[in-house]
N, C-alpha and C positions, 0 to 999 in steps of 0.2 A: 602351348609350346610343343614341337614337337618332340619326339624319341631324342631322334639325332642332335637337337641342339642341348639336349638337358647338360650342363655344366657336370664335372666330373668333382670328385673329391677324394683329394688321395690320404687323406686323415685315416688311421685304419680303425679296422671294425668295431662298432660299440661291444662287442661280445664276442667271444669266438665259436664258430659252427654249431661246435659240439655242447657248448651250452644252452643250446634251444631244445625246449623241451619236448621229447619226443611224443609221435603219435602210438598209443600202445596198438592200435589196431592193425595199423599198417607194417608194426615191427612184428604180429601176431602172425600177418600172412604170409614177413618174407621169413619167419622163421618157421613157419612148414612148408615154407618151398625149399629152404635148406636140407630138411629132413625129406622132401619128395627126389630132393639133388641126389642125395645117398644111395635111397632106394634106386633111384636110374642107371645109377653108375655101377653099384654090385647085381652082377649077372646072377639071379638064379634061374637054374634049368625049368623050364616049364612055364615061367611064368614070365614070357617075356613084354607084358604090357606094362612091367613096372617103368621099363625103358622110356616109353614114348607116348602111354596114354594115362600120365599123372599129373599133368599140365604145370608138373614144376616150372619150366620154364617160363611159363607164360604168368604166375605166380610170382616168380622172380622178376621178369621186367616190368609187369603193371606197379609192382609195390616201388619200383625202382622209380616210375615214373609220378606215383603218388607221392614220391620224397622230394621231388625234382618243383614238382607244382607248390610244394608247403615253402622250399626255398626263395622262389621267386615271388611268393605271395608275401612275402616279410617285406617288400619291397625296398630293403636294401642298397639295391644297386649292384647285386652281384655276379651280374651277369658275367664281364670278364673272370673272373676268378672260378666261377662255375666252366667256363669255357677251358682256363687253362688247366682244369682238375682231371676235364672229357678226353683230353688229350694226351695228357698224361696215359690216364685210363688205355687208350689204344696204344700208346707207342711202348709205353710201361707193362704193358699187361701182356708184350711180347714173351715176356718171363715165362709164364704160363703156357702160354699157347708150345714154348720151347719143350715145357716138361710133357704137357700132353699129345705130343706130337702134331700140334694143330695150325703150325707158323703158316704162313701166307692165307688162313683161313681168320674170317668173323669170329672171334670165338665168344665168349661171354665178357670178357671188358671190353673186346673192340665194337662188340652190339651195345652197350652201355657209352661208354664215349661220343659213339656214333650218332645214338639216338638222342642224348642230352644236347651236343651242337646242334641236333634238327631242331630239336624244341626250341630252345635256345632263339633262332632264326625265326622259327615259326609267331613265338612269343613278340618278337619283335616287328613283324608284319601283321599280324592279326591279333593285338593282344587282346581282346573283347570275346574271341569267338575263335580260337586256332584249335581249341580242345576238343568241339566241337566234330573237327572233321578226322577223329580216331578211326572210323572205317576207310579213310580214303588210301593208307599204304597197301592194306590187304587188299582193296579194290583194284589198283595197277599191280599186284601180284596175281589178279584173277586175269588180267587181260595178260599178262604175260603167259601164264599156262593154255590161254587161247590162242595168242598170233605168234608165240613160239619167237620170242624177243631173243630168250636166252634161255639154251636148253643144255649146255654141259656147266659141271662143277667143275670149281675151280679158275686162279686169275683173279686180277680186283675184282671185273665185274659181279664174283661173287659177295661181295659185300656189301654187294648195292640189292643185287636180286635172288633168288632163288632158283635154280638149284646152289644150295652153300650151306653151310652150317647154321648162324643167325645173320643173314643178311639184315640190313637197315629194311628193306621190304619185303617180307610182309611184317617183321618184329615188330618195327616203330610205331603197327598200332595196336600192341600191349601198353609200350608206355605213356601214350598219347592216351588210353583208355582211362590207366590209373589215375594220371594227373586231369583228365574229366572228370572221373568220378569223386576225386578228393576236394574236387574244385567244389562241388556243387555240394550245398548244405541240406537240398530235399532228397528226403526219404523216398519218394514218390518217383523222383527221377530216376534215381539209382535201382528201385526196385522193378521200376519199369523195363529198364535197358538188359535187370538181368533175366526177367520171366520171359520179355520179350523174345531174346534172344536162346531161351533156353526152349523157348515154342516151334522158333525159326529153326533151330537144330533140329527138333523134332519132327516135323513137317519135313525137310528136309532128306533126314535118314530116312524117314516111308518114301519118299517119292522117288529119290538117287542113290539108296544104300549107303553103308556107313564103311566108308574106307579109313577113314580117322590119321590122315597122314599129316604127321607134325614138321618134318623138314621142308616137303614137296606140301604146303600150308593145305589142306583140304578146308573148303565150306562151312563143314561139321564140327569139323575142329577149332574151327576158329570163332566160330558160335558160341559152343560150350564152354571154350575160354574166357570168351566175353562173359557168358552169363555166371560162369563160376567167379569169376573177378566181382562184377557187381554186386549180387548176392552172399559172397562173403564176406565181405568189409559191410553189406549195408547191415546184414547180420550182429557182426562183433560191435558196429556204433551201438545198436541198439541193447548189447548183451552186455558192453563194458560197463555203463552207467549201473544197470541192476543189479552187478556183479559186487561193484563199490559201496554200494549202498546194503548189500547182503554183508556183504566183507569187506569194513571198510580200513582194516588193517594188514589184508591178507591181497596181495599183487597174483592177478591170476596169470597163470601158466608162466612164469617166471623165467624157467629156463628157453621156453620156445623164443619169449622175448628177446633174449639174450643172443642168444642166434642170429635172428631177426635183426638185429641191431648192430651185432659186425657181423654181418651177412661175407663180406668181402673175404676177412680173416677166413671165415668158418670157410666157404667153397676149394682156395688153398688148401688148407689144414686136410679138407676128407679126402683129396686126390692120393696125400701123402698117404694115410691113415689106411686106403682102402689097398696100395699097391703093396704096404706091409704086410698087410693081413693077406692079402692074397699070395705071398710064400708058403702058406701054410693052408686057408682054405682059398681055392682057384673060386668058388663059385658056392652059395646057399644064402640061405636064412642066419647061418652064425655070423657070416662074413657082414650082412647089412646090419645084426644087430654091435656086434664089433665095428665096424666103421660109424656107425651111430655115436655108441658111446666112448669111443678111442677121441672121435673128434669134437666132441663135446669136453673132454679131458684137457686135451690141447689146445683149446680154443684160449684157454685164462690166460696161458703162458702168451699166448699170439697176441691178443689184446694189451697183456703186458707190452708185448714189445713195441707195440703201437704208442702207447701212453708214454714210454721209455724215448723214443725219438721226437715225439713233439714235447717232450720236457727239453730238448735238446737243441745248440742251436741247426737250423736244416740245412746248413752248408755242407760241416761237417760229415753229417749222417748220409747228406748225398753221397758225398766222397766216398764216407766208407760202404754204401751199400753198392756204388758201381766198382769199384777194386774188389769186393767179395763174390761178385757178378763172374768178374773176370776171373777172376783165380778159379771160379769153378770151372769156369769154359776149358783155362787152358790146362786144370787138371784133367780135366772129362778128354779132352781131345788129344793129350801129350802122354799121359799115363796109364788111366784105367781102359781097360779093355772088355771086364766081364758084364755082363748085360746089367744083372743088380748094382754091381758099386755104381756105374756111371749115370743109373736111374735114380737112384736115391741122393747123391751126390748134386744131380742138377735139381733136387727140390731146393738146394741152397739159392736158387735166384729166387726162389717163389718167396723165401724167406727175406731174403732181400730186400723184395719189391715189396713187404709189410712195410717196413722200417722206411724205405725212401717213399712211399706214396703221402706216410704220417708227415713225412719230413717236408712234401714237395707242397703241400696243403696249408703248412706254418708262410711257406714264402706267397703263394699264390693269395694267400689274405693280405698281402702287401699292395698285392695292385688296384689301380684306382675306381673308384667305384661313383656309381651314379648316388649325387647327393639327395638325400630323402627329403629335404625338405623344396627344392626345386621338383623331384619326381609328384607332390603331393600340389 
């Protein structure tokens, strides 16, 4: 039978999301790519490689994408609900992009939205083999810096290509890598793609020099991406088990988990965390290790608030999170004038957009879903 005729079933979910058990591995990585997020974002003088060559990002969407593959492998049937979650994601995650000043750009939900509908599609045409072709975004991103497809920032076209913030190409194949590499159960594969590739960077930087450009995607860069992705999840599969069996009461790294795990919450929370702290230090070492643990502090409270709307019913919660949306808007644009209040004031959408994504996720489990036992 094929995809298209599988019969739908609108019974809801034998479980909800959040009660599948998580991967500690995969929450392990995307919680030091939270902690890499921090380090990017607080400037210290001198050392400006924390910015662009710590591959948080790419840390961020592969794990993102490793999350995406464990969804779909439940076989559920969740494809539309994962769809209308992606969308959210971009349209919802305007919030964001308002406070960081990033609107009409890719920013980090609109590349996550983005990339989960390609999959999404992808899965749906190729479901045997689509993970498979994780080098082929970066690939039309190389031919693009050859025939000069598109060479200024900015406009939608940035959100399809490069030059832009995270365009869908070259990004898409981070997350296209993750959910390859979580796909596959061999040690041998994953350790393959990361030495492989950790050769190919090398070879690389001797013969072309190492420009290491993470927006404008260089070669090298997107190499050592890869090979850091594979190599550290095939790493932690291998570390977790000895870990349990050494400790087998004792939950390692506990808070990186944590992180990891409302990765979302947490990326909000350090924008707020870092622009306070920066009244006081503009720029160092105190300022990252303060935005560390300032957001790490707040993190509880934000989860709460998360936990607090889906206890809730998500009409409601919508309602009151777009009126509190607004009231910010028309306070920011009607009243405040000085640079701080109307900056701190519009994190009130970011906060917002906690509470209504909890909320928009209660509904999105209502739509109908491909039946498991037709899918099997």
């Amino acid at each position: 039978m094929s995809a298209a005729a599988l019969p739908l079933d609108t019974s809801p979910p034998a479980a909800p999301a959040r009660a599948f058990e998580r991967d500690h591995a995969v929450d392990l990585i995307k919680g030091l790519a939270c902690l890499l997020m921090v380090a990017a974002h607080a400037p210290i003088p001198g050392v400006t490689w924390l910015a662009t060559d710590t591959l948080g990002a790419v840390l961020f969407f592969s794990s993102t994408g490793m999350n995406l593959w464990r969804l779909l492998a439940r076989g559920r049937g969740d494809e539309l609900r994962i769809a209308a979650n992606a969308s959210f994601l971009i349209f919802g995650g305007l919030a964001a992009n308002y406070v960081q000043g990033t609107l009409g750009q890719a920013d980090v939900f609109q590349s996550a939205g983005m990339a989960m509908l390609a999959m999404l599609i992808l899965e749906r045409l190729w479901p045997r083999r689509w993970t498979w072709l994780f080098p082929l975004p970066f690939l039309i991103h190389v031919l693009n810096q050859h025939f000069y497809w598109k060479v200024y920032d900015g406009g939608v076209s940035s959100w399809f290509l490069a030059p832009g913030l995270f365009p869908l190409l070259p990004w898409l194949s981070f997350y296209m890598l993750g959910a390859h590499l979580n796909r596959t159960a061999s040690h041998r594969l994953r350790a393959a793609i990361g030495w492989g590739a950790l050769a190919a960077a090398g070879l690389w930087g001797t013969g072309f020099g190492w420009s290491f450009h993470k927006f404008w995607m260089s070669p090298e860069y997107w190499l050592l991406g890869t090979a850091a992705t594979a190599l550290l999840l095939d790493g932690l599969r291998a570390a977790l088990p000895w870990w349990r069996r050494r400790h087998p009461n004792r939950a390692p790294l506990a808070e990186l988990r944590f992180w990891g795990a409302n990765s979302l919450v947490f990326y909000i929370l350090q924008s707020l965390v870092l622009r306070v702290l920066q009244i006081w230090l503009p720029n160092g070492w105190l300022l990252l290790a303060g935005g560390v643990a300032g957001t790490a502090l707040l993190l509880r409270p934000g989860v709460g608030l998360q936990e607090w709307a889906r206890e809730r019913r998500p009409r409601p919660v919508l309602a009151g999170a777009a009126l509190a949306a607004a009231g910010v808007l028309a306070l920011e644009w009607s009243w405040l004038s000085g640079y701080y209040a109307r900056s701190f004031v519009s994190f009130g959408l970011t906060i917002a957009f906690i509470a209504a994504y909890a909320a928009f996720k209660q509904l999105s489990a209502r739509l109908p879903r491909r039946a498991l036992a037709a899918a099997q």
